[in-house]
C-alpha positions in Angstrom: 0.0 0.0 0.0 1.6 3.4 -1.0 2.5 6.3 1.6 -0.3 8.5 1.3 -2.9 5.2 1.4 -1.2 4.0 4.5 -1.1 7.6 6.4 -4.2 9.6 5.8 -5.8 11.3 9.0 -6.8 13.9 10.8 -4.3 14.1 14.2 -6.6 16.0 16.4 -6.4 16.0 20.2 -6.4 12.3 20.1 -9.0 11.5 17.7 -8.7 10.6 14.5 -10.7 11.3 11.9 -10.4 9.3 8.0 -11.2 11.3 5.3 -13.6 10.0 2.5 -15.3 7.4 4.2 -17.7 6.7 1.7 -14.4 5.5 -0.4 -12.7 3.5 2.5 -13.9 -0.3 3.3 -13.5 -1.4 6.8 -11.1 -3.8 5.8 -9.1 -0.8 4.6 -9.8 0.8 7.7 -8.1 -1.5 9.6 -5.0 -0.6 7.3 -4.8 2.6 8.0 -2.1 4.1 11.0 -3.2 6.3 13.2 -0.7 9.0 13.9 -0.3 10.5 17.8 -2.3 13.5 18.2 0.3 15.4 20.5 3.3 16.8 19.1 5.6 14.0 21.0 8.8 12.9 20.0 7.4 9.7 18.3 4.7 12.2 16.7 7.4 14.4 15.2 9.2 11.0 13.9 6.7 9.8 11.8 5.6 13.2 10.5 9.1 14.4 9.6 8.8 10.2 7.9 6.2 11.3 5.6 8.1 14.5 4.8 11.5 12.7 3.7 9.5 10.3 2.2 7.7 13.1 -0.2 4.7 13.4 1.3 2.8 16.8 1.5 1.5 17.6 5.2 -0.8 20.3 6.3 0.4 22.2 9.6 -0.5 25.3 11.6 2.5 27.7 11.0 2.4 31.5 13.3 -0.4 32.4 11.1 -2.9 30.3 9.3 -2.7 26.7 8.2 0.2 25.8 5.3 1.0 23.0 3.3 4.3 21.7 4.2 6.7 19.8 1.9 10.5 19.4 1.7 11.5 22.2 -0.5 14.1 20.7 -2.4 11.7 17.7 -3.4 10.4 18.7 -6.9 8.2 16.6 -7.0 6.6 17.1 -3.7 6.6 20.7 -4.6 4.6 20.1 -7.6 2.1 18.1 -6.5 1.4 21.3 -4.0 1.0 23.1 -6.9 -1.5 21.3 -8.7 -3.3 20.7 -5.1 -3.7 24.2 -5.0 -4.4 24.8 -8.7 -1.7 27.2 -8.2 -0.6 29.3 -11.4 3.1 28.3 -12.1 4.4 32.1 -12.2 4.0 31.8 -8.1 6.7 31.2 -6.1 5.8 29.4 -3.4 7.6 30.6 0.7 9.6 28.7 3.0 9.2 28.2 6.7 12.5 27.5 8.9 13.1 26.2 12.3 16.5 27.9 12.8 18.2 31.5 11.6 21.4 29.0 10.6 19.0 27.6 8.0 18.1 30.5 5.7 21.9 30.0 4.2 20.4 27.3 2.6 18.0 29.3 0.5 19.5 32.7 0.3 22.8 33.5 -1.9 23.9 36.4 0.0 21.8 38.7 2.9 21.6 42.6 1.7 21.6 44.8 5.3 17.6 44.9 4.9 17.4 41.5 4.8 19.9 41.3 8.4 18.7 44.1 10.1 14.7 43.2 9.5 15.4 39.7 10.7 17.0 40.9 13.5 13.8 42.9 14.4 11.0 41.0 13.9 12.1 37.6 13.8 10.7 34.6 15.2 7.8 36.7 13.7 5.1 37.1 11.1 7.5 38.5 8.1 8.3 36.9 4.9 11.6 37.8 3.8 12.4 37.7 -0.3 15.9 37.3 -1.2 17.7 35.6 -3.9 18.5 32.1 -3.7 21.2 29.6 -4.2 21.4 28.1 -7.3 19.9 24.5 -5.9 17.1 26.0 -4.8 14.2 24.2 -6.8 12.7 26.2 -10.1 9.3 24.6 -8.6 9.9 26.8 -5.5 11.2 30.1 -7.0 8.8 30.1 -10.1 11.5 30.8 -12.5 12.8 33.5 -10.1 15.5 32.9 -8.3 14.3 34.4 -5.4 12.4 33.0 -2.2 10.4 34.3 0.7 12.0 32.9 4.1 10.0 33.4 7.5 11.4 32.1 10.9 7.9 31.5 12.7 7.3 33.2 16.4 5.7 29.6 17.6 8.1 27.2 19.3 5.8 24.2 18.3 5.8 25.3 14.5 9.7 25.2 15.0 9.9 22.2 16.8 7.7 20.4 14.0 9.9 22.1 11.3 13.2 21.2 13.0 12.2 17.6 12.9 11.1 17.5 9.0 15.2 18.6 8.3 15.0 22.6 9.4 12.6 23.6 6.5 9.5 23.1 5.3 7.1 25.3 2.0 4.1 26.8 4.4 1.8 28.2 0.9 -1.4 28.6 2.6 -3.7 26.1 3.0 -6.1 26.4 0.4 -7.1 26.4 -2.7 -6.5 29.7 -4.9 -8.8 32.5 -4.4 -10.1 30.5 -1.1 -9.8 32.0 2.4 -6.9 30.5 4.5 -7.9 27.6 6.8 -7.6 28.2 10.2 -8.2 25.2 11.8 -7.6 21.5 10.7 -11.4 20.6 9.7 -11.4 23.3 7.0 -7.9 22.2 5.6 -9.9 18.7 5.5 -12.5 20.2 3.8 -11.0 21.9 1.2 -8.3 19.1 0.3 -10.1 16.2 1.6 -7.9 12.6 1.7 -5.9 14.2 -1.3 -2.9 15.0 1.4 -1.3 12.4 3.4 -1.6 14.6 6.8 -3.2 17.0 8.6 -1.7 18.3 11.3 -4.7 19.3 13.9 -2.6 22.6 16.2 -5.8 24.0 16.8 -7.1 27.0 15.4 -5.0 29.9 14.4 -3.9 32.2 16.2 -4.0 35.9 13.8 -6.6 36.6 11.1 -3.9 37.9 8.8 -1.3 36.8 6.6 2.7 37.8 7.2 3.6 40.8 5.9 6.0 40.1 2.7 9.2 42.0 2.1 11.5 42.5 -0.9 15.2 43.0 1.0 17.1 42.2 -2.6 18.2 46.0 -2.3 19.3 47.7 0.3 15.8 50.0 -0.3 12.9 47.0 1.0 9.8 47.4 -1.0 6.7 46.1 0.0 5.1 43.3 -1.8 2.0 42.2 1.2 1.4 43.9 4.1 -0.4 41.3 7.1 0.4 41.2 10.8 3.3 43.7 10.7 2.7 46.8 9.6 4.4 49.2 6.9 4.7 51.6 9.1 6.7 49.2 11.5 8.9 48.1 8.7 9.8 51.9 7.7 10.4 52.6 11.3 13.1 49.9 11.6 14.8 50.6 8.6 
């Protein structure tokens, strides 16, 4: 039985709920492993398992809900993509469980990028730089550049640290749709066409993070969400 046929559920506050039931047999039910609810350490095992193993997750990051895949798995990262119905011209942002990490995305850091991060990170800003040349096309969209964000949630970087220090966190949803906040409406958008969802409760802000161009040593503003751009200019 594949991956995703083996490891499809709902983790949430130890009960588990199968997607699709109408398409699942009980026999096939009995197939199916039921993942720990709690973020233990045998939790973060098998989820950062499904990860390496090019699976898609969805997980609550510092903001809404994301869809979490290894970055430098092209496949993985394509199969967000087309779970999205996301237009190939949109590069798609990282999540990282450590500052040491964003080397492995970002070429070189322009003194916007460093002193920005130094502000408001762990926080709710999205950082574009430009990237290092093995840094997937499926990721930058063609252009070589990324958004990096170092979450302000210790469990989101506990999770992350555990799936290899990175994870893509596009939002939850399909295009055009309103982010999921909680783990029932990432199960009803996607249904049991992810292998996990991740249930961290509901999220915690009602906006997105605020996006920032730091290629230049003049930042330019490309989304403003939690931060504002008045906070940005202030820090600057």
């Amino acid at each position: 039985m594949a991956l995703r046929e083996k490891r499809r559920c709902v983790a949430a506050r130890g009960e588990f709920s199968f997607v699709d039931w109408g398409a699942i047999n009980i026999s096939r039910l009995t197939a199916l492993k039921q993942m720990i609810a709690r973020q233990t350490s045998a939790a973060l095992d098998q989820i950062a398992d499904i990860v390496a193993n090019g699976g898609v997750i969805a997980f609550r990051t510092d903001t809404f809900y994301g869809l979490g895949a290894d970055p430098f798995n092209r496949r993985a990262v394509q199969a967000i993509k087309q779970l999205k119905g996301r237009e190939d011209g949109k590069p798609i942002l990282i999540v990282i469980s450590d500052f040491d990490q964003v080397h492995r995305f970002i070429v070189e850091l322009s003194p916007a990028f460093t002193g920005l991060a130094k502000r408001f990170w762990p926080g709710p800003l999205t950082l574009i730089g430009r990237t290092n040349p093995d840094v997937p096309d499926e990721i930058t969209a063609g252009t070589k550049t990324v958004g990096v964000r170092l979450p302000n949630d210790d469990k989101v970087r506990g999770l992350v640290r555990a799936c290899g220090g990175a994870l893509t966190a596009t939002s939850a949803n399909p295009s055009h749709a309103a982010p999921a906040r909680d783990a029932p409406s990432v199960q009803e958008y996607f249904g049991d066409t992810i292998d996990l969802i991740v249930d961290g409760g509901e999220a915690t802000s009602d906006q997105p993070s605020t996006v920032v161009d730091v290629m230049s040593d003049e930042p330019k503003l490309i989304r403003e969400g939690v931060i504002r751009w008045a906070q940005i200019h202030q820090a600057i």
